[in-house]
C-alpha positions, 0 to 999 in steps of 0.5 A: 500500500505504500508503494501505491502511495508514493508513487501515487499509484490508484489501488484497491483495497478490501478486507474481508469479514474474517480478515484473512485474505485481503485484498490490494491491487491496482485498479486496472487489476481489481475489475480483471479479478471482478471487482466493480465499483463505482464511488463519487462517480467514479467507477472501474467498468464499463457498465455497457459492457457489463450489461445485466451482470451490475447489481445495484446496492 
């Protein structure tokens, strides 16, 4: 994480409930494990693409 960071690198980070695999890549990576997300605006697919694959929360 602090390699993203000083090269102000974007990244990803999720921790699950157990705390036992997190989970801390690149965004690019993260959509490429199936990771979507869309915060402020922002999000890391194309939702065209995606098409009925996206859930809504």
């Amino acid at each position: 994480m602090s390699d993203f960071a000083v090269k102000q690198t974007p990244f990803f980070f999720l921790v699950d409930f157990e705390l036992q695999k997190p989970v801390l890549c690149t965004l690019d990576q993260a959509s490429a494990l199936g990771y979507f997300f869309e915060i402020k605006g922002f999000r890391n697919f194309d939702q065209k693409k995606l098409g009925d694959l996206f859930v809504h929360y």
